[in-house]
Backbone as a printed PyTorch tensor [residue, N CA C, xyz], in Angstrom:
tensor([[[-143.7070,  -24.6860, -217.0910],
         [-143.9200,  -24.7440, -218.5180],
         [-143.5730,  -23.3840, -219.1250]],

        [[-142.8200,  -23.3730, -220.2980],
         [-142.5480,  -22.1420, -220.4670],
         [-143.5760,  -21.6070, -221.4900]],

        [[-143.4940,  -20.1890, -221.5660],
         [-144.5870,  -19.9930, -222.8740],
         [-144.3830,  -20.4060, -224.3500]],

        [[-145.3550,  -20.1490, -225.0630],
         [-145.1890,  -20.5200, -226.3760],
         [-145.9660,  -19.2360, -226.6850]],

        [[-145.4250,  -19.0880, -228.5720],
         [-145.8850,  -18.1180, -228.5220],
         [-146.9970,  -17.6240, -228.9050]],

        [[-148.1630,  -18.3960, -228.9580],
         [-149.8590,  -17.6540, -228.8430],
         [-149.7490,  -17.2670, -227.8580]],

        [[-148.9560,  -18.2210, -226.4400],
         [-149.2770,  -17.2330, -224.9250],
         [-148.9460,  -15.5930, -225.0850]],

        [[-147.3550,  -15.6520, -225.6070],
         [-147.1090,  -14.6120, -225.3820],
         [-147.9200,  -13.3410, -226.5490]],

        [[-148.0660,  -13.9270, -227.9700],
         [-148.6140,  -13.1810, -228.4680],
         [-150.2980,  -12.3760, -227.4350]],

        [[-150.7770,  -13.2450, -226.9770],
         [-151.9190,  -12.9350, -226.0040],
         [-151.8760,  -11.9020, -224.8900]],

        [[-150.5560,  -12.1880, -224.2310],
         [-150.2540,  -11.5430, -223.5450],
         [-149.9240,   -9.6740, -224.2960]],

        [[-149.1280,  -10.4380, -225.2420],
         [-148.9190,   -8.8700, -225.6170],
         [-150.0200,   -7.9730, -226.1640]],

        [[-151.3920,   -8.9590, -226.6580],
         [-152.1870,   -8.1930, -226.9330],
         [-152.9290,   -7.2200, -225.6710]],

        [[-153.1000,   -8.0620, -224.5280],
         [-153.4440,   -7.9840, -223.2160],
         [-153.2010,   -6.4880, -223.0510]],

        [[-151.9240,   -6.4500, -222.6620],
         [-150.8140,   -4.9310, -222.8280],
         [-151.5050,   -4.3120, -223.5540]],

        [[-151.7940,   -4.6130, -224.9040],
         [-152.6350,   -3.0970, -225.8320],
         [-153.6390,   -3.0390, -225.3720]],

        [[-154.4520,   -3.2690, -224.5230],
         [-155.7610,   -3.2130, -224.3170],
         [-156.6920,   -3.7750, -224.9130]],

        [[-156.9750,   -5.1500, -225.5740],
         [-157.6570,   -5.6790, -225.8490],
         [-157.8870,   -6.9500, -224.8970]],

        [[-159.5100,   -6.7000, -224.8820],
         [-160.7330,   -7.9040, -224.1100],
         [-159.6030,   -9.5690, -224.0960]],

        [[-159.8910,   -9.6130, -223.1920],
         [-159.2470,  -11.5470, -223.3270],
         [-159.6540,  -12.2930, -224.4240]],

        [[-161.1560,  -11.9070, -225.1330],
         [-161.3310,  -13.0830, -225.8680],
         [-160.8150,  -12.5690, -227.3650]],

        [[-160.4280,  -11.0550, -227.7170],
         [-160.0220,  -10.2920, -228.5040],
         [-158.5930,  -10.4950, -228.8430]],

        [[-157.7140,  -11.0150, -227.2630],
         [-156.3440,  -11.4640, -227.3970],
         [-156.0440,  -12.4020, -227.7810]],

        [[-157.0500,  -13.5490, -227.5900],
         [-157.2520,  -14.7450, -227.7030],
         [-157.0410,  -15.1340, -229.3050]],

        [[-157.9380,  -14.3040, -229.9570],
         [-158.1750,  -14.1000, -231.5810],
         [-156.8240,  -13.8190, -232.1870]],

        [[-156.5160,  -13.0350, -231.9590],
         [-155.7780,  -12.0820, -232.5030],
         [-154.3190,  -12.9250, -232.3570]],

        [[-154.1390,  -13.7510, -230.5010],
         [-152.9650,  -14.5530, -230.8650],
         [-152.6440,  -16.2930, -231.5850]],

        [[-154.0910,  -16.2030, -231.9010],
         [-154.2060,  -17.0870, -233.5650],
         [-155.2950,  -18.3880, -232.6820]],

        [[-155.9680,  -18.7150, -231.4670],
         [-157.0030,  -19.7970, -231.2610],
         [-157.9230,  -19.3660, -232.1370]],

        [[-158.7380,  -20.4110, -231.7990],
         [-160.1430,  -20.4360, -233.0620],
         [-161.3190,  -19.5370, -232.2720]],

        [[-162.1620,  -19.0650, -233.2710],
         [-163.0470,  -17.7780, -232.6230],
         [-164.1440,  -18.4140, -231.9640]],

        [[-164.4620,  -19.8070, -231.8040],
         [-165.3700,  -20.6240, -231.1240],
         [-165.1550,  -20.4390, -230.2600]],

        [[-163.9440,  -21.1810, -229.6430],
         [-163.2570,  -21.3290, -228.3580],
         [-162.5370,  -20.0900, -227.5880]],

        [[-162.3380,  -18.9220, -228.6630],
         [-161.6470,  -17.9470, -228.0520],
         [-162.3540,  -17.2760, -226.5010]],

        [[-162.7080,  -17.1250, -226.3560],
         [-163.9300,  -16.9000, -224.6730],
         [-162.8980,  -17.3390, -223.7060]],

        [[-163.5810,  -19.0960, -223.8020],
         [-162.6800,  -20.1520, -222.7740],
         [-161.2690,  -19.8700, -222.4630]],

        [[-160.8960,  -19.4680, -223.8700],
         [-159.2700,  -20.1150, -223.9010],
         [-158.8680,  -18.5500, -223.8190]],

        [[-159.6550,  -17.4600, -223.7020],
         [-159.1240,  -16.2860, -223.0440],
         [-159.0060,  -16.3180, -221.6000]],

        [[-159.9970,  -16.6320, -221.0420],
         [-160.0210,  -17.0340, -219.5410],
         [-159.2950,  -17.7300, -218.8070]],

        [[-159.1350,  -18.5340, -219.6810],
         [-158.1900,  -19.5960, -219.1160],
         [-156.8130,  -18.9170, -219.1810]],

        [[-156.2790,  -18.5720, -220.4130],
         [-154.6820,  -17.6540, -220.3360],
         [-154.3360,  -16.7920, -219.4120]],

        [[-155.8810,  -15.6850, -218.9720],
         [-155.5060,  -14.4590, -218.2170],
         [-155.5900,  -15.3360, -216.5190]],

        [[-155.8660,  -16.4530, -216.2670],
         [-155.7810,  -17.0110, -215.0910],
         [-154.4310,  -17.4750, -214.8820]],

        [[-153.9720,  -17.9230, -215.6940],
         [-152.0820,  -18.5270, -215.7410],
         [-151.2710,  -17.9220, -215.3080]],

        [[-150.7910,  -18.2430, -214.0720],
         [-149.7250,  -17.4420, -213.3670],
         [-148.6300,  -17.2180, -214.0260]],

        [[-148.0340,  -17.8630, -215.1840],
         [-147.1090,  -17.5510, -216.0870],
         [-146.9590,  -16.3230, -216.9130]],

        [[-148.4450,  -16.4540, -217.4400],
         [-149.1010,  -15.2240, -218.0520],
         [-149.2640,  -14.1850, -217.6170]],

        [[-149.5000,  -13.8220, -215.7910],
         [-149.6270,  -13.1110, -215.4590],
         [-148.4540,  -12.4410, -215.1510]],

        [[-147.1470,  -13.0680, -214.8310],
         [-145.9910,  -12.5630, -214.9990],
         [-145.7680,  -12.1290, -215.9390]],

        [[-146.0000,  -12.5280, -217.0340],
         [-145.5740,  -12.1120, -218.4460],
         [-145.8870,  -10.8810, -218.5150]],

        [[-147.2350,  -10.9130, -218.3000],
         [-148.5210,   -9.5790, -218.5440],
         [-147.3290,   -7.8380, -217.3150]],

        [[-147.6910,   -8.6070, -216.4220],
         [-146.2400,   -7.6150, -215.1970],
         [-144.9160,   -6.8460, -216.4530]],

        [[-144.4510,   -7.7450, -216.4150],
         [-142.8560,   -7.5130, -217.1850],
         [-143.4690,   -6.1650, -218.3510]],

        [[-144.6890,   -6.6980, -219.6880],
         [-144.2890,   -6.0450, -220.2540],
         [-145.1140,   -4.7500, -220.2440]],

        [[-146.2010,   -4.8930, -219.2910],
         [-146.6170,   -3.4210, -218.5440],
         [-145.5220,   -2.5750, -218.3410]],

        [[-144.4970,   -3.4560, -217.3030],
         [-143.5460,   -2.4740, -216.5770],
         [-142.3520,   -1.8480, -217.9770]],

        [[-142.1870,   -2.6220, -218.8410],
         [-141.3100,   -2.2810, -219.9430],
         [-142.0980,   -0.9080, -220.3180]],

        [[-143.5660,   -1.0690, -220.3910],
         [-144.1060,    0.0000, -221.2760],
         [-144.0170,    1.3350, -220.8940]],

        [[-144.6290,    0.8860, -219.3410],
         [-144.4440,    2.2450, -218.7450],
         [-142.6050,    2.7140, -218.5780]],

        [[-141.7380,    2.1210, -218.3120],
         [-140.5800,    2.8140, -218.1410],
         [-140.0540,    2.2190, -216.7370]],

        [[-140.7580,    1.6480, -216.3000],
         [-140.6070,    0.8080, -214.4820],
         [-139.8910,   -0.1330, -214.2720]],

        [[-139.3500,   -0.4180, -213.6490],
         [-138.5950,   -1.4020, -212.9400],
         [-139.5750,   -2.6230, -211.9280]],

        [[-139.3070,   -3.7560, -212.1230],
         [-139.7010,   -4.7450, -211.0340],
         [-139.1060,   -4.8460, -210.1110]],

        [[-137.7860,   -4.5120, -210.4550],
         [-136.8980,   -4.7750, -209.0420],
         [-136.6200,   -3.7970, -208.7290]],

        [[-135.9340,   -3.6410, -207.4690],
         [-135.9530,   -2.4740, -206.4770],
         [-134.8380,   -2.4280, -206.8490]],

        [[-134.4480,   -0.7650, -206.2960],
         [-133.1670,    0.0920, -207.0560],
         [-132.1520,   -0.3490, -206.3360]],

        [[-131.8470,   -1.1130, -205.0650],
         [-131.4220,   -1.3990, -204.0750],
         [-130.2100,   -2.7470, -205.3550]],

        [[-128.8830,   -2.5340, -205.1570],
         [-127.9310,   -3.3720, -205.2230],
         [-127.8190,   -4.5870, -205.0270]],

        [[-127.9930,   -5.5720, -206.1480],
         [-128.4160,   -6.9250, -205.2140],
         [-126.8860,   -7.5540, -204.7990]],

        [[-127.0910,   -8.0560, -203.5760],
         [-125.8730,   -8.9100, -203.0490],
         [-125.6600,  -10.2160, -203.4010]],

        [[-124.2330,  -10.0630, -203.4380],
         [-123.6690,  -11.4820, -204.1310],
         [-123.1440,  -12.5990, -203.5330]],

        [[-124.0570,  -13.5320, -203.2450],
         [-123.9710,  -14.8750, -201.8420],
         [-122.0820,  -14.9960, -201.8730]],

        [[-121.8580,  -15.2100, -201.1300],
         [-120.4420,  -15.9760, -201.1130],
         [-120.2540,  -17.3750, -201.6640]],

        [[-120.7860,  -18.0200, -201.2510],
         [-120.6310,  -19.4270, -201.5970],
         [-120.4750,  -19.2540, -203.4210]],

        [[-121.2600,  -18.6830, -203.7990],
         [-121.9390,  -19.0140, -205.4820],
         [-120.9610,  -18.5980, -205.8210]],

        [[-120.4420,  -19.5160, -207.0150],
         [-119.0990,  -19.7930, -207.9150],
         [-119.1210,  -17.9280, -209.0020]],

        [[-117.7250,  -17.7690, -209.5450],
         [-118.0420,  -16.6120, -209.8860],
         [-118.3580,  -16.4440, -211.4330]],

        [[-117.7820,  -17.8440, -212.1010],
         [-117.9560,  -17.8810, -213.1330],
         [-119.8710,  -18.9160, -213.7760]],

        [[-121.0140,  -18.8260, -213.9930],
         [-121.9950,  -19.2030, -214.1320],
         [-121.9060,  -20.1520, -215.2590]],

        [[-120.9820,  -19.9820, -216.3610],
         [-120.9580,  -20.5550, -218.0330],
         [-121.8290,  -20.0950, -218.7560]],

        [[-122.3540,  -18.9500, -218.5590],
         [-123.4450,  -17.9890, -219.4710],
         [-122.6330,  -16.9990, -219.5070]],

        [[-122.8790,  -16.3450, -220.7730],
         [-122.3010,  -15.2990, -221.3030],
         [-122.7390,  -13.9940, -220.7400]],

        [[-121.8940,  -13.2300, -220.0290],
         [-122.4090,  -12.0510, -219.1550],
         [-122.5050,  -10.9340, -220.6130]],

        [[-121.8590,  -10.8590, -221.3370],
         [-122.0980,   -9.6380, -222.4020],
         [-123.0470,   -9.9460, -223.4920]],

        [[-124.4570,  -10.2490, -222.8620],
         [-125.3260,  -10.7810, -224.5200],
         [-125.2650,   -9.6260, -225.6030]],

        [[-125.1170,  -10.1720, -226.6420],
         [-125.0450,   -9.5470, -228.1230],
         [-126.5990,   -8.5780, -227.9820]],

        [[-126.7620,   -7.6880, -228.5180],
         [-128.2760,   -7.5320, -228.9930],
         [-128.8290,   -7.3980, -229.6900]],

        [[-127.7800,   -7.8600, -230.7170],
         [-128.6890,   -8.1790, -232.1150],
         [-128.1810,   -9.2390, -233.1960]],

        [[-128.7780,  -10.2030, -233.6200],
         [-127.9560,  -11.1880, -234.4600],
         [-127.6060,  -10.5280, -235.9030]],

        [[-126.2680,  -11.2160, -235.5360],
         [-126.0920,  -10.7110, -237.4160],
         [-125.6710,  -11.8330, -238.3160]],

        [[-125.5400,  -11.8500, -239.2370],
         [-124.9920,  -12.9670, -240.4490],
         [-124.4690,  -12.6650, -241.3720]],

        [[-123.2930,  -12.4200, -241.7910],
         [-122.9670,  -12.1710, -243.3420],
         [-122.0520,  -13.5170, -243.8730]],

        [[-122.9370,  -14.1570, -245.4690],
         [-122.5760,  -15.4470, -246.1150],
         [-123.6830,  -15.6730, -246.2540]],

        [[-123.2980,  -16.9580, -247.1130],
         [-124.5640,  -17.3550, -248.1130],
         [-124.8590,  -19.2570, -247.7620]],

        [[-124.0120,  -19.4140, -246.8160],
         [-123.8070,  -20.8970, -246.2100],
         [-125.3200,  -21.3680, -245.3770]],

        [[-126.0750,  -22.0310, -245.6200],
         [-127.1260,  -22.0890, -244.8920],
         [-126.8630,  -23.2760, -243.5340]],

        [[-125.7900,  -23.6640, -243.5670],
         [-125.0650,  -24.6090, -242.5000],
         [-124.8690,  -23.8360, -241.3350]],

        [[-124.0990,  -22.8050, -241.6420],
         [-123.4190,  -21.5570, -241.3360],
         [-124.4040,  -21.0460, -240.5800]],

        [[-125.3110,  -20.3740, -241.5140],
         [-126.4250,  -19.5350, -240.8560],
         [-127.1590,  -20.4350, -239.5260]],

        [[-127.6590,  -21.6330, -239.5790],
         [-127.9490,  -22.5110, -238.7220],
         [-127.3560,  -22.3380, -237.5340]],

        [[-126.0300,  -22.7670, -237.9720],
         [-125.0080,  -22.9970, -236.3540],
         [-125.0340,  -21.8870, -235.2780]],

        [[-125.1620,  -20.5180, -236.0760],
         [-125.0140,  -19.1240, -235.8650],
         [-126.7280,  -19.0990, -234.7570]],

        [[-127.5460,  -19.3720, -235.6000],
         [-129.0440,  -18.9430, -234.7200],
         [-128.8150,  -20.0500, -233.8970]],

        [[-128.1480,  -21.1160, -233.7690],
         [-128.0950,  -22.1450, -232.4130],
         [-127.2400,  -21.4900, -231.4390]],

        [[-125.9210,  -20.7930, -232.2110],
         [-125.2430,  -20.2510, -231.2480],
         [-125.5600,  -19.0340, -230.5680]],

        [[-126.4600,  -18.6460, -231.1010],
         [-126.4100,  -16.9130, -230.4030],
         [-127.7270,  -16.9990, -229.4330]],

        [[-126.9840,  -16.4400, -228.1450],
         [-127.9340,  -16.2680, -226.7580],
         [-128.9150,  -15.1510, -226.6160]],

        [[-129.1550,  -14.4640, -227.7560],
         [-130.1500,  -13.8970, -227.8390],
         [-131.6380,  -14.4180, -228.2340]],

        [[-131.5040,  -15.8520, -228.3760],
         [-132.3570,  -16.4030, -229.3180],
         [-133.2080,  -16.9660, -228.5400]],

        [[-134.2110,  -17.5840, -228.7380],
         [-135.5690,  -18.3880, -227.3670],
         [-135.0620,  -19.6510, -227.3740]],

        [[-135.1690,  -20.6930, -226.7200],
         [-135.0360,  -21.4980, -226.6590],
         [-135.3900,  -22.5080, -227.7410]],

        [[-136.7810,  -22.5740, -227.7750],
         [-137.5910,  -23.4240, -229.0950],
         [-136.7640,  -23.1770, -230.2460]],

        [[-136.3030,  -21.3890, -230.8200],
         [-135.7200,  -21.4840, -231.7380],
         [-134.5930,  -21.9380, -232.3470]],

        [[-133.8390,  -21.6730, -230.6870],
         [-132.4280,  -22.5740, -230.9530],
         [-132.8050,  -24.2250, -230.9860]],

        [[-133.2900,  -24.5730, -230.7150],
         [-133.6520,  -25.9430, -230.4850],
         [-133.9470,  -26.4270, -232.3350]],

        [[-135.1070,  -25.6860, -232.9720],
         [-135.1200,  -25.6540, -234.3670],
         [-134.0000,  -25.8130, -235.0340]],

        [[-132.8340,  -25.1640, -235.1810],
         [-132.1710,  -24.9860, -235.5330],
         [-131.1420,  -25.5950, -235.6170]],

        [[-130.7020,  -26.5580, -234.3800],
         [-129.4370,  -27.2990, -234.0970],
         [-130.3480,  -28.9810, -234.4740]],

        [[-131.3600,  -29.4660, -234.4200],
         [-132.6720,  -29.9570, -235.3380],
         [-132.2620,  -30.3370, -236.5860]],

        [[-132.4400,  -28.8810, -237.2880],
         [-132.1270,  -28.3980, -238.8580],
         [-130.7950,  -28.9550, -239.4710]],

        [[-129.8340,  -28.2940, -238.5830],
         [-128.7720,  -28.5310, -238.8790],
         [-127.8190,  -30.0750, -238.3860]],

        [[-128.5860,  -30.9600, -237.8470],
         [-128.0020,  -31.9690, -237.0650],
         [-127.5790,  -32.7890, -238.1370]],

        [[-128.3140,  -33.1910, -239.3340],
         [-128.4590,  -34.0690, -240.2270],
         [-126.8720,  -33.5990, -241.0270]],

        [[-126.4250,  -32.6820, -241.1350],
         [-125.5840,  -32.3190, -241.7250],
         [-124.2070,  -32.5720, -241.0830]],

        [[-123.9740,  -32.6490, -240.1620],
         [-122.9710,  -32.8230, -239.3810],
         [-122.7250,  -34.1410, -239.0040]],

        [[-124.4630,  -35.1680, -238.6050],
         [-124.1340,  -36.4890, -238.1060],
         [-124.6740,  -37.2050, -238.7900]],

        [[-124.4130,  -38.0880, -239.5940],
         [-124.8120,  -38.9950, -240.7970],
         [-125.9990,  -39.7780, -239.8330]],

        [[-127.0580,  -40.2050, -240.0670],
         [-127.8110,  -40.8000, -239.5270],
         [-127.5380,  -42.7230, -240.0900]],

        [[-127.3750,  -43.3620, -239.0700],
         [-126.6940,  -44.4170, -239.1290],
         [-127.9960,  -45.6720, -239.0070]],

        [[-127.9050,  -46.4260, -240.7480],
         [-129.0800,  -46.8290, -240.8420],
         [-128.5950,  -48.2450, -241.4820]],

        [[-129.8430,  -49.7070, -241.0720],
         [-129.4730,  -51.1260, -241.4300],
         [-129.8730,  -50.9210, -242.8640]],

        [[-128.5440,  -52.1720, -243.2950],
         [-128.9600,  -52.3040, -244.7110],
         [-130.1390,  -52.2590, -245.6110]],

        [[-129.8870,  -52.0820, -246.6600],
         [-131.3190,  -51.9740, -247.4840],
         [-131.8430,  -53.5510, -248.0360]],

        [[-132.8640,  -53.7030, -248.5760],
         [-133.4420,  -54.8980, -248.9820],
         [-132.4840,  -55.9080, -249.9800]],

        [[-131.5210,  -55.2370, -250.9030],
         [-131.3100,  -55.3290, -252.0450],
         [-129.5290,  -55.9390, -251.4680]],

        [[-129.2790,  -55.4870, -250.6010],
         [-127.8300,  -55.5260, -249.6330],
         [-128.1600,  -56.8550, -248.8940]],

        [[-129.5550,  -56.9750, -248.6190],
         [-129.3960,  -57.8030, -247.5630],
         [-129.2350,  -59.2020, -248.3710]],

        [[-130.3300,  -59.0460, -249.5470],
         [-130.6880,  -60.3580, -250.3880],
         [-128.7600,  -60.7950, -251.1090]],

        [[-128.1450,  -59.5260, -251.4400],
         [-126.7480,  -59.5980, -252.2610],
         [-125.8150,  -60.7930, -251.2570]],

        [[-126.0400,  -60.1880, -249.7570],
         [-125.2320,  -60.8190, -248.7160],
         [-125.7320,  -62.1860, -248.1750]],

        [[-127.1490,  -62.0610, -248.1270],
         [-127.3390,  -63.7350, -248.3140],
         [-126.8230,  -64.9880, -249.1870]],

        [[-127.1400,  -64.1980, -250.1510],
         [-126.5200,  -65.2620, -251.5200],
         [-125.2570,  -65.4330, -251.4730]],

        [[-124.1330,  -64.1170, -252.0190],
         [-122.9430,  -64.7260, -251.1660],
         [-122.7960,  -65.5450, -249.9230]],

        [[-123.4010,  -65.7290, -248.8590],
         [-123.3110,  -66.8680, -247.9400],
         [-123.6600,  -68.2470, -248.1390]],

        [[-124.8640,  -68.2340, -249.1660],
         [-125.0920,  -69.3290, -249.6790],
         [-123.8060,  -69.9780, -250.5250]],

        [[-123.6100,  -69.1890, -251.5550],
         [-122.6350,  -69.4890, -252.6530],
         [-121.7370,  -70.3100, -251.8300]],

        [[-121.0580,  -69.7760, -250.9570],
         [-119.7490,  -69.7130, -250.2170],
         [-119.7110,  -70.5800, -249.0810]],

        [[-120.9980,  -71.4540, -248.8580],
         [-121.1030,  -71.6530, -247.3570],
         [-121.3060,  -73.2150, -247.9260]],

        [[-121.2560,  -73.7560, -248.6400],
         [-120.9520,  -75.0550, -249.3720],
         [-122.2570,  -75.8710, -249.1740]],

        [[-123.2930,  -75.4360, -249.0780],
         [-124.3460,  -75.9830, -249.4520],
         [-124.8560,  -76.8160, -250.2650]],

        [[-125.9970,  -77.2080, -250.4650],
         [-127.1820,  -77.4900, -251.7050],
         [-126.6210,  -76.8550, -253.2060]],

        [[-126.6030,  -75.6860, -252.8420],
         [-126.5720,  -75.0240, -254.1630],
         [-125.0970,  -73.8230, -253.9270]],

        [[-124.2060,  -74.2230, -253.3770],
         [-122.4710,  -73.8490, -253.2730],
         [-121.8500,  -74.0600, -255.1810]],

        [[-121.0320,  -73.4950, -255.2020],
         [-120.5980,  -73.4720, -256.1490],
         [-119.5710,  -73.9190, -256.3060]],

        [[-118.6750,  -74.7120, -256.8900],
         [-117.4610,  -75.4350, -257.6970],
         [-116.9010,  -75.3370, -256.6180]],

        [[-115.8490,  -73.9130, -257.0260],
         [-115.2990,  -73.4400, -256.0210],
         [-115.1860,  -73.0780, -254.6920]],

        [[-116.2440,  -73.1700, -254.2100],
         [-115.9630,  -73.2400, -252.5940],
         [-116.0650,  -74.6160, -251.8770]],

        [[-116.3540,  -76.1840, -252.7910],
         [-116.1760,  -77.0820, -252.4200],
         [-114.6240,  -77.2990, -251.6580]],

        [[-114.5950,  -78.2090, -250.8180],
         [-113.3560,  -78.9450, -250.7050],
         [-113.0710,  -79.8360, -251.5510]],

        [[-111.9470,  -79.8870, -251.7790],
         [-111.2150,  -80.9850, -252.6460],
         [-110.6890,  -81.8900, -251.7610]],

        [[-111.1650,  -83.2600, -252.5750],
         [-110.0460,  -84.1490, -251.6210],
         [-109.2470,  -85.4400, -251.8100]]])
C-alpha cells in the first residue's frame, strides 16, 4: 500500500520531533483518536521506512552503501523510465487542458497526483458516450409508429393497391 499523505505528513512530523499523537494531529486525524492512530502509524513498516529515508536526508547520510551497484546481465538496458528526471515542473500558458496534460506528464509528480489529473483532463479529450435522452427516445418511437403502418400510421405510409 503506498502512502497517502497524512502518512507521510506524520511521518514528517515524526522527523521534527514531535510525540506520535502530536504527529498524528498535526497530520490532520481527529484529536479523539489521535493516540490510537499515532500508534498505529509509528508501527507500519511503510512508515518506518519512510521515517529512515527522511532522517537519513536530514542528517546528510546515505542508505546505501558507497560500494557501485552491479548491473545483472540478463536485465534489458533500456527500462521505459526516464533516466534524466526534470526537477522541477514548469508551465508557461494559460490553457488549463495544457496545464493538465503537463502535471500527468511530468515524472516528478506522485502518483495520486498524476492520476488526478489525467481524471481531470479525460472528459476533454474523450466524449463520454451516452443512450438517448427521454425526449429522443419518445421522437423515435412515434416515428416508428407513424411509419410502421399501424392503428394509427398515417396516409402515407399505407400501401396502395
Amino acid at each position: 500500500m503506498a502512502l497517502t499523505e497524512k502518512m507521510e505528513k506524520f511521518a514528517l512530523a515524526i522527523v521534527d520531533g514531535k510525540t506520535n499523537k502530536e504527529a498524528a494531529i498535526s497530520a490532520g486525524y481527529a484529536e479523539k483518536t489521535a493516540s490510537q492512530q499515532g500508534s498505529k502509524l509509528s508501527k507500519d513498516p511503510e512508515i518506518i521506512v519512510y521515517i529512515e529515508k527522511l532522517k537519513a536526508q536530514k542528517e546528510g547520510r546515505s542508505l546505501t552503501s558507497d560500494q557501485p551497484k552491479v548491473k545483472p546481465e540478463n536485465e534489458p538496458e533500456n527500462s521505459g523510465e526516464d533516466e534524466t528526471p526534470v526537477d522541477e515542473f514548469q508551465f508557461e500558458g494559460d490553457d488549463p487542458l495544457d496545464f493538465l496534460i503537463k502535471v500527468m506528464n511530468f515524472n516528478g509528480n506522485k502518483l495520486p497526483l498524476r492520476m488526478q489529473a489525467a481524471i481531470a483532463a479525460l472528459p476533454y479529450k474523450h466524449g463520454k458516450v451516452a443512450e438517448k435522452g427521454k425526449k429522443q427516445t419518445k421522437e423515435d418511437a412515434a416515428k416508428n409508429t407513424a411509419n410502421g403502418g399501424g392503428k394509427f400510421g398515417t396516409l402515407g405510409s399505407q400501401l396502395k393497391s
